[in-house]
Rosetta silent file (secondary structure, phi, psi, omega in degrees, C-alpha in Angstrom):
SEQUENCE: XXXXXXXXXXXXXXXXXXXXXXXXXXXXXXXXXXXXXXXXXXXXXXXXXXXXXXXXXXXXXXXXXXXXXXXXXXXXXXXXXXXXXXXXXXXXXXXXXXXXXXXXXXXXXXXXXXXXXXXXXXXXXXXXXXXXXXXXXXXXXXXXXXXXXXXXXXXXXXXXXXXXXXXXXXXXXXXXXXXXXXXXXXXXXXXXXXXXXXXXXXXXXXXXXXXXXXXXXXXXXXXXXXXXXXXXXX
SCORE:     score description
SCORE:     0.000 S_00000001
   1 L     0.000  -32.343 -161.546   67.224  159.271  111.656 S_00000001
   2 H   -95.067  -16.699  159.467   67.471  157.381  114.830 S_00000001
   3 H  -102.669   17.573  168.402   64.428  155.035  114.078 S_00000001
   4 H   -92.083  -30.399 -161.040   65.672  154.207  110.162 S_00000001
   5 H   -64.537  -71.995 -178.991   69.138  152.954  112.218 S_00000001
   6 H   -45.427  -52.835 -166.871   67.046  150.829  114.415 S_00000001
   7 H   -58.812  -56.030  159.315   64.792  149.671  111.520 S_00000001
   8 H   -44.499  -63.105 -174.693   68.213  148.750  109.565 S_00000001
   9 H   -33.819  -70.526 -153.494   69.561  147.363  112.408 S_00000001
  10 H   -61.147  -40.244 -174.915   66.541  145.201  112.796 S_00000001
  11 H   -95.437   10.268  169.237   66.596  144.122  109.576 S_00000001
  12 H   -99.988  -42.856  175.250   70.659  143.213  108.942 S_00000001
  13 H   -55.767  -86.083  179.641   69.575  140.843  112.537 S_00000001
  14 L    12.671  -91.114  167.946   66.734  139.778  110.394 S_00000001
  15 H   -18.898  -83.596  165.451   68.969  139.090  107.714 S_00000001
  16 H    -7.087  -71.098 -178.582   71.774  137.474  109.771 S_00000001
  17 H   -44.352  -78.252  147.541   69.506  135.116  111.417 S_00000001
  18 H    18.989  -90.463 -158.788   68.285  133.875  108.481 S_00000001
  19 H   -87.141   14.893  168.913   71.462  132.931  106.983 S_00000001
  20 H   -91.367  -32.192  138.294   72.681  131.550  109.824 S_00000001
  21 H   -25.910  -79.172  174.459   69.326  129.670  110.121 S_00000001
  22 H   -40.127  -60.455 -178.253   70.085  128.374  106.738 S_00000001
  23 H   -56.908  -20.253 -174.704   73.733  127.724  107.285 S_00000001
  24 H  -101.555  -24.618  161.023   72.549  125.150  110.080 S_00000001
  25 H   -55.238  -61.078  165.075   70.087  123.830  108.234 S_00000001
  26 H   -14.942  -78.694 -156.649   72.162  123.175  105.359 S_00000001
  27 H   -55.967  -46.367  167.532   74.876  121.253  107.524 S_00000001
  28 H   -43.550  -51.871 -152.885   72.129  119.250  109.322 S_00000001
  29 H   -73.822  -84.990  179.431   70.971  118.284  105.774 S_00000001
  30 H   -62.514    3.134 -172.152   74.598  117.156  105.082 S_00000001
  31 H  -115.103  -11.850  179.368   75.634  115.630  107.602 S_00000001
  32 H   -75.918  -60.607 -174.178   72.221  112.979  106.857 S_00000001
  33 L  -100.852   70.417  169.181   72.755  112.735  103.032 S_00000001
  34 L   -71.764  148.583 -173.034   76.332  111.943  103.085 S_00000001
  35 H   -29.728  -54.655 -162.466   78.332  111.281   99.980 S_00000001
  36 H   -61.617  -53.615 -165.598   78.499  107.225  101.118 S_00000001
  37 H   -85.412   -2.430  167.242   74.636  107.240  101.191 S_00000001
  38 H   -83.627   -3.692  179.217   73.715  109.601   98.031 S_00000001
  39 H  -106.080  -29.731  175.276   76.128  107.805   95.940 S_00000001
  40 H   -75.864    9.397 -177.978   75.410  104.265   96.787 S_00000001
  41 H  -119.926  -32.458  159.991   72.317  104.897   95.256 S_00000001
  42 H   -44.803  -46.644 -179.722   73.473  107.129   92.337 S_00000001
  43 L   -54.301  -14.032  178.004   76.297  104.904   91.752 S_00000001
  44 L   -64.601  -73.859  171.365   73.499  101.821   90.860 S_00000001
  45 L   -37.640  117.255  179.720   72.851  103.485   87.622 S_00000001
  46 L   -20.600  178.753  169.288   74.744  102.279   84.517 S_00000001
  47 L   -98.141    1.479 -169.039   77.525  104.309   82.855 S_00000001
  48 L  -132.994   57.928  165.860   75.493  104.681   79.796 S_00000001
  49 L   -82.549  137.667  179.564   72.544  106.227   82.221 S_00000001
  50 L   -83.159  -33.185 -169.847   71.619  109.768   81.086 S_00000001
  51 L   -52.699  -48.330 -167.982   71.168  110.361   85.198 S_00000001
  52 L   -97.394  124.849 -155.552   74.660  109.621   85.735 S_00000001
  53 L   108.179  -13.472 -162.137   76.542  112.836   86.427 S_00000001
  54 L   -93.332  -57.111  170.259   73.601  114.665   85.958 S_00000001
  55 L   -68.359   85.487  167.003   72.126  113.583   89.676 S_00000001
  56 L  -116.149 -165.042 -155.744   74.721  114.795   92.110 S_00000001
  57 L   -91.274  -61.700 -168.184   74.881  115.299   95.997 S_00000001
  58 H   -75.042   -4.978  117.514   75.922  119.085   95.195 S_00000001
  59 H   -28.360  -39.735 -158.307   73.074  119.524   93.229 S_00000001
  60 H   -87.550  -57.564  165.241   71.211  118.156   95.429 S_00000001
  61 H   -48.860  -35.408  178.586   72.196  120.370   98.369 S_00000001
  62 H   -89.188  -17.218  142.659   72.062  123.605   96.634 S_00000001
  63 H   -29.554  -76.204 -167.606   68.386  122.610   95.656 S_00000001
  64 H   -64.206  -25.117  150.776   67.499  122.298   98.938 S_00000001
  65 H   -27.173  -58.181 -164.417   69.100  125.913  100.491 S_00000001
  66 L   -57.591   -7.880 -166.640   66.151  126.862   98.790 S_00000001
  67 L  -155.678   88.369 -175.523   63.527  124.683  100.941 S_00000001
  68 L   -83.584  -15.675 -176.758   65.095  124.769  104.664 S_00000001
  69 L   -66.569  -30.406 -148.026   61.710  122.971  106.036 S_00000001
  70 L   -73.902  150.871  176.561   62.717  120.088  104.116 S_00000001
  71 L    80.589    0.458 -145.762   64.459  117.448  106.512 S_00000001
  72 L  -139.708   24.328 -172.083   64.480  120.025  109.259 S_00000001
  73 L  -119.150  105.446  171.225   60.671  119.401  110.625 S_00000001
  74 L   145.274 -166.211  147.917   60.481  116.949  113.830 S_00000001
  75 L   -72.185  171.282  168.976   62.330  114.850  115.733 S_00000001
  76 H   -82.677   -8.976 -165.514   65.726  113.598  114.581 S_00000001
  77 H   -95.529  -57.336 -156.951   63.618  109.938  113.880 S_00000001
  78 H   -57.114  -45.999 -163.740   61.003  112.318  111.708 S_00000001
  79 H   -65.846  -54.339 -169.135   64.115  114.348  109.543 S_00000001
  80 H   -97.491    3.460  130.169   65.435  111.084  108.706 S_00000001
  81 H   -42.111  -19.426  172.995   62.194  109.453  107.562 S_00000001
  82 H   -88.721  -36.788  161.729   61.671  112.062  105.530 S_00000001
  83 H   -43.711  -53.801 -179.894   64.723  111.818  104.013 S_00000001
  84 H   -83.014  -29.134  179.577   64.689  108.208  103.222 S_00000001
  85 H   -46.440  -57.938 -176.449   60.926  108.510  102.149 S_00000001
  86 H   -55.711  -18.086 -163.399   62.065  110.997   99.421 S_00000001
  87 H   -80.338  -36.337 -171.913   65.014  109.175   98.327 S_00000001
  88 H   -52.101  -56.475  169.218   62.975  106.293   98.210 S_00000001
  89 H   -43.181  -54.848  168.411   60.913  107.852   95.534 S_00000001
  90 H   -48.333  -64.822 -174.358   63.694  109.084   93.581 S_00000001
  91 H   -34.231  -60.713  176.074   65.121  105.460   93.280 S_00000001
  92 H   -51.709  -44.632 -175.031   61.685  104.553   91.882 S_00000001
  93 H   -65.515  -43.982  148.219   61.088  106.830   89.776 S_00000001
  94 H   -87.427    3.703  164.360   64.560  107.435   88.045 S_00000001
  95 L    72.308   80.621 -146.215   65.294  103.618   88.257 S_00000001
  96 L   -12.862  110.602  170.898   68.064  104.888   91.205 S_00000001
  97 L    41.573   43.544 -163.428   69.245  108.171   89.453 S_00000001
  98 L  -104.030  -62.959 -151.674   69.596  106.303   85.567 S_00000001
  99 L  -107.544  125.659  156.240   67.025  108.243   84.026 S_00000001
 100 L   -15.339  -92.997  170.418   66.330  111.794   83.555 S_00000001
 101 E  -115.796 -173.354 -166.798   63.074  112.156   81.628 S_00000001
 102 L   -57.209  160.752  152.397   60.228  109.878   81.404 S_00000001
 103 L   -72.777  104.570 -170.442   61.006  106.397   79.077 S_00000001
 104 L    98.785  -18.150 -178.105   59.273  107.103   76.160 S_00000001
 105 H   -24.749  -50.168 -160.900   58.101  110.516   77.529 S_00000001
 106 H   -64.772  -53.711  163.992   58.033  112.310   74.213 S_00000001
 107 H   -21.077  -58.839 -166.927   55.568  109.737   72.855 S_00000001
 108 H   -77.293    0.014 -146.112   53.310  110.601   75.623 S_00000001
 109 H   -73.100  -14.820  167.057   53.274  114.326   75.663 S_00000001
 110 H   -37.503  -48.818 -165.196   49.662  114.538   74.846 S_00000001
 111 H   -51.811   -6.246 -160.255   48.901  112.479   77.613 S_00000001
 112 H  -113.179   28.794  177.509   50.224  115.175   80.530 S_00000001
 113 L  -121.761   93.500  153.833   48.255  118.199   78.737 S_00000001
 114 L   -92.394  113.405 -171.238   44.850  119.338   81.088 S_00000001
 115 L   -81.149  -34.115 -160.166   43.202  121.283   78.371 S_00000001
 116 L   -55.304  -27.202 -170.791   40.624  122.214   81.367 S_00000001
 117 L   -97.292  125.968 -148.542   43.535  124.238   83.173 S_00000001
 118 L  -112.766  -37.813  171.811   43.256  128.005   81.650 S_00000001
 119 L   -44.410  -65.316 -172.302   46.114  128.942   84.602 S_00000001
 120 L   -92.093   53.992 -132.816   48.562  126.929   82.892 S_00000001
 121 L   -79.926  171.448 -175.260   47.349  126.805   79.476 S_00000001
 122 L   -81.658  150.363  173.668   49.909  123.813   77.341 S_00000001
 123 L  -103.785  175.442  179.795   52.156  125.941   74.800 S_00000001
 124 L   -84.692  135.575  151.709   52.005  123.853   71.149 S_00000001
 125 L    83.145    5.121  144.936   55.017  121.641   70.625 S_00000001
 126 L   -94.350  151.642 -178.136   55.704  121.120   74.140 S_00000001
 127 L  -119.607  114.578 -173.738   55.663  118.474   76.427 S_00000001
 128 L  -104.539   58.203 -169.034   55.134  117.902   79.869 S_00000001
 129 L   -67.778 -175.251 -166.022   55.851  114.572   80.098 S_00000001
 130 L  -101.303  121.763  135.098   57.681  113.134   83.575 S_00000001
 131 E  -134.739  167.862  175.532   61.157  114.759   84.193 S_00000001
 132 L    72.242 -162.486 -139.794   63.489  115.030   86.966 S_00000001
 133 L   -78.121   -7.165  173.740   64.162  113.060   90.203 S_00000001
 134 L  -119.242    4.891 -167.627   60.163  112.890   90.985 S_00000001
 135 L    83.233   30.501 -145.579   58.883  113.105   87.349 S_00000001
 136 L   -82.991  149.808 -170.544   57.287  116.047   87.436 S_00000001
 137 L  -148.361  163.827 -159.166   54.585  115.891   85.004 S_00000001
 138 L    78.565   74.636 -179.864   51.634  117.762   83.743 S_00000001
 139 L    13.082  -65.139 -153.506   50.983  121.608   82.384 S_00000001
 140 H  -112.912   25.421  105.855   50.094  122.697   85.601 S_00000001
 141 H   -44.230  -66.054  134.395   52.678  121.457   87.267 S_00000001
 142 H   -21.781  -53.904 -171.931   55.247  122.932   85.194 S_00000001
 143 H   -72.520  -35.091 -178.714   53.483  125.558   85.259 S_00000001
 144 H   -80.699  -43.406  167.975   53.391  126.163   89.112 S_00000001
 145 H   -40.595  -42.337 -173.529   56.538  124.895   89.731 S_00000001
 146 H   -74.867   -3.091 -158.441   58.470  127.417   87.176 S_00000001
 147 H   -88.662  -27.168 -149.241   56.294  130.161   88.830 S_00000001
 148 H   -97.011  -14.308 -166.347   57.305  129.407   92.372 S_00000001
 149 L   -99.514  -57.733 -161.889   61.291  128.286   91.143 S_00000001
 150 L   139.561   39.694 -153.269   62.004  130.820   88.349 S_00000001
 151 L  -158.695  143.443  172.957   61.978  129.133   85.277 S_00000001
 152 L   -76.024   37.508 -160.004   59.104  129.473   82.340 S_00000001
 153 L   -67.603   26.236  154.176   58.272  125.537   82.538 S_00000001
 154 L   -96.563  -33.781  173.957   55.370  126.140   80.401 S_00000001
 155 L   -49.987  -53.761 -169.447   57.641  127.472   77.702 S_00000001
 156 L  -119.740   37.358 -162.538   60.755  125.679   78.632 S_00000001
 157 L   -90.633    6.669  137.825   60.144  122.530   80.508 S_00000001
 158 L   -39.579  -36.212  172.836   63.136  121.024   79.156 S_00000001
 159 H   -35.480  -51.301 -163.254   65.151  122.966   81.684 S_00000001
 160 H   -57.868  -23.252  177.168   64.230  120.274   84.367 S_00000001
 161 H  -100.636   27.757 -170.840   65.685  117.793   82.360 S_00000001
 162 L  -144.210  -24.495  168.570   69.072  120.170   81.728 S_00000001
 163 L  -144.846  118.020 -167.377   70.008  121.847   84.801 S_00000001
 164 H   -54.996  -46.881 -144.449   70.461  119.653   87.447 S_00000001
 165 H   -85.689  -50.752 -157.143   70.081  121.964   90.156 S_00000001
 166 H   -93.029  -49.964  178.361   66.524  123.805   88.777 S_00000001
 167 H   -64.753  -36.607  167.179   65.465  119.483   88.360 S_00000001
 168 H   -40.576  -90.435  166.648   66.364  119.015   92.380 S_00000001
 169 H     7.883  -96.516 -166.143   63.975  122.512   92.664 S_00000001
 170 H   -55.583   -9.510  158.512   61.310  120.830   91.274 S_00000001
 171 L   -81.626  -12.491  150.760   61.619  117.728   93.019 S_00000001
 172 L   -72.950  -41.353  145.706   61.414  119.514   96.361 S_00000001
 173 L   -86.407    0.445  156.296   58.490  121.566   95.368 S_00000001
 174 L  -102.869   -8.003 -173.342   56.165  119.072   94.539 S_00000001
 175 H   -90.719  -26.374  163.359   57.628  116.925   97.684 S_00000001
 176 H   -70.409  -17.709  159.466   57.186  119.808  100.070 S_00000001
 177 H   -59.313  -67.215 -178.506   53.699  120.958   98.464 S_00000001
 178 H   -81.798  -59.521  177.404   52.425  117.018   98.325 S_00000001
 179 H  -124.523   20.694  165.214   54.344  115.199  100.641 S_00000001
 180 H   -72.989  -77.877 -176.497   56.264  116.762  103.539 S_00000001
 181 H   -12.084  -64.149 -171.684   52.933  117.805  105.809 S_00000001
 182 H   -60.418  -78.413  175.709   52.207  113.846  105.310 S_00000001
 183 H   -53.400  -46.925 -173.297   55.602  112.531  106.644 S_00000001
 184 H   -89.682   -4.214  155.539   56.480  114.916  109.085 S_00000001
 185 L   -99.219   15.253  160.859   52.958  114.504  110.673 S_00000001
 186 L   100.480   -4.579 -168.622   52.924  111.042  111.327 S_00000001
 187 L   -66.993    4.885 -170.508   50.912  109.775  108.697 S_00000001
 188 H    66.629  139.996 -177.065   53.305  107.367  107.343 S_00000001
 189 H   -37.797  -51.956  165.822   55.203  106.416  104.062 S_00000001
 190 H    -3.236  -78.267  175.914   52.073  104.932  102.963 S_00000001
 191 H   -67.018  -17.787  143.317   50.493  108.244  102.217 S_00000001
 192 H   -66.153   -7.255  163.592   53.330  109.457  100.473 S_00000001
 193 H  -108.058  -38.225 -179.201   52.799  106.922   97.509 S_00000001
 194 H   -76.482   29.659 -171.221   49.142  107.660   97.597 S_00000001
 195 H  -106.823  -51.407 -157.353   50.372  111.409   97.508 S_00000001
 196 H   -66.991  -51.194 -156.307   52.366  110.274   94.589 S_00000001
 197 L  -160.996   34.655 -153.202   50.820  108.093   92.664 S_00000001
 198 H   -49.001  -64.419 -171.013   47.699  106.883   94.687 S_00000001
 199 H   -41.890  -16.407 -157.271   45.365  105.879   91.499 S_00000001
 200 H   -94.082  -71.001 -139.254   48.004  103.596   89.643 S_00000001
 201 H   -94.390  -44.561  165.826   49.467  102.217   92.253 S_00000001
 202 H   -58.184  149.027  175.774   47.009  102.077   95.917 S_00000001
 203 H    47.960   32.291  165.722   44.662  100.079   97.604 S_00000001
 204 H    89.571   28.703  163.671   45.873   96.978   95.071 S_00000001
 205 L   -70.979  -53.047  156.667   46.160   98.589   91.859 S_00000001
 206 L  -129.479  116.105  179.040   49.544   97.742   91.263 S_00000001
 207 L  -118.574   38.863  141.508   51.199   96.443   94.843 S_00000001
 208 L   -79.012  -42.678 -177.184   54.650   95.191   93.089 S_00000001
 209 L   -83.057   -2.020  165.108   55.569   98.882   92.565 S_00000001
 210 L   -63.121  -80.041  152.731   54.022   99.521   96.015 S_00000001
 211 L    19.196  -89.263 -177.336   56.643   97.190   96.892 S_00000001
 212 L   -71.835  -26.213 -170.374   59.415   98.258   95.634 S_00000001
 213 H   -63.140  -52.033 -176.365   58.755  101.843   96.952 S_00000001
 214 H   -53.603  -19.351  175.000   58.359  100.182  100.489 S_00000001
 215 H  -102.678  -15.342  163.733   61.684   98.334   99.735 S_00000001
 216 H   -97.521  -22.531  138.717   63.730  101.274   99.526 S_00000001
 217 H   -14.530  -71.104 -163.901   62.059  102.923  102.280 S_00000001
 218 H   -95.913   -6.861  153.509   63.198  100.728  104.690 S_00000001
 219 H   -63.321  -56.653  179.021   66.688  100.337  103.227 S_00000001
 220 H   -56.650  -26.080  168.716   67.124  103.377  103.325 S_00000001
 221 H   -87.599   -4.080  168.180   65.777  104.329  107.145 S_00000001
 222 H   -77.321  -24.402 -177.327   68.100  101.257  108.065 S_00000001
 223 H   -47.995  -90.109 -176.456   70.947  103.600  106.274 S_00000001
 224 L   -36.993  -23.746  173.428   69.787  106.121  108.160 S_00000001
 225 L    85.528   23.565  163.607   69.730  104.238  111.794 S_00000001
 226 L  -134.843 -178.540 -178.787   65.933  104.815  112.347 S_00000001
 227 L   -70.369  149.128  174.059   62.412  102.743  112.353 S_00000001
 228 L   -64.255  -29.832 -168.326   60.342  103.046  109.127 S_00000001
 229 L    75.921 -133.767 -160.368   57.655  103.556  111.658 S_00000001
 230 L  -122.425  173.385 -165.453   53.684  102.567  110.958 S_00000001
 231 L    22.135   89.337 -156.622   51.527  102.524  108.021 S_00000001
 232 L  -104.722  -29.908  176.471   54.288  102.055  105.368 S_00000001
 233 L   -58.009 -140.999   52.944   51.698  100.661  102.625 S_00000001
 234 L   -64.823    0.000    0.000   48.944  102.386  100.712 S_00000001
């Protein structure tokens, strides 16, 4: 009896820690992406934006409980490069928090179906098309993402475009899977658009939308009070 108390014991500290862990993370987290800077960039988007209302700050934070690494790897110069690197992406992607799903998405949904991928086979009459604050796009994407969030996104990948909270998710698990390692190890913004979107967009395939990624990057790390740092291109 006297080593299940200690085992319990150990494992309500466990426990504690944890959320206490969490609880500091959180705050850190919040005290970075404050209302003035997640809203001046939501706030860009039109009123007759699908994005707007749908992208909020408390969405955004209760996403992120779920992924305590993110922002919380580094230096204080490192957390908030990573920060503005992701945001930067969001702006690009949703055209700063207007849009939702893809433009045109449904049109496209062939195009995001890898018949070769037998994990994630495509269901008929779905689409995986680009939604939520990174696009996520592609069967087996969807697919990994719903396995690792909770959600059936081969089934359902409409969710991402329906509950704000579950699209945040998924924008945090492809940027911690693809591009946290790359930003919090020095490698520069750079390699986070060739994370993203290397083929379209790198080594002068399209370097207007290079650009633009590179122009909210450094608005945003001025936001933020820190240097963009080195290799910001692809």
């Amino acid at each position: 009896m006297g080593s299940f108390n200690t085992l319990l014991s150990f494992l309500l500290a466990a426990v504690l820690i944890a959320g206490a862990l969490q609880t500091r993370v959180s705050g850190k987290l919040s005290d970075t992406v404050t209302d003035v800077f997640f809203n001046g960039i939501a706030n860009q988007a039109g009123g007759g934006c699908p994005g707007r209302g749908f992208y909020t700050r408390a969405a955004f934070l209760e996403a992120a409980r779920s992924y305590p690494r993110f922002g919380n790897v580094g230096s204080a110069d490192v957390l908030k490069r990573e920060i503005a690197a992701f945001f930067a992406h969001v702006t690009h992607e949703t055209g700063h928090m207007c849009h939702i799903e893809e433009i045109n998405g449904a049109s496209k949904a062939a195009d995001y179906c890898d018949r070769q991928n037998k994990q994630y086979p495509c269901k008929a009459g779905k689409g995986y098309y680009g939604r939520g604050p990174v696009q996520l796009s592609w069967n087996y994407n969807y697919g990994a993402a719903g396995k690792s969030i909770g959600f059936d996104g081969l089934n359902h990948p409409e969710i991402v475009a329906r509950d704000p909270v579950v699209s945040f998710k998924t924008g945090l698990w492809f940027w911690m899977n693809e591009c946290h390692g790359i930003i919090t190890s020095g490698k520069g913004f750079g390699a986070t658009i060739r994370a993203i979107n290397g083929p379209l967009e790198c080594d002068g395939a399209n370097p207007s939308t290079v650009t633009a990624r590179v122009g909210y990057y450094r608005d945003y790390c001025k936001q933020l009070g820190v240097d963009p740092g080195n290799n910001v291109r692809c």
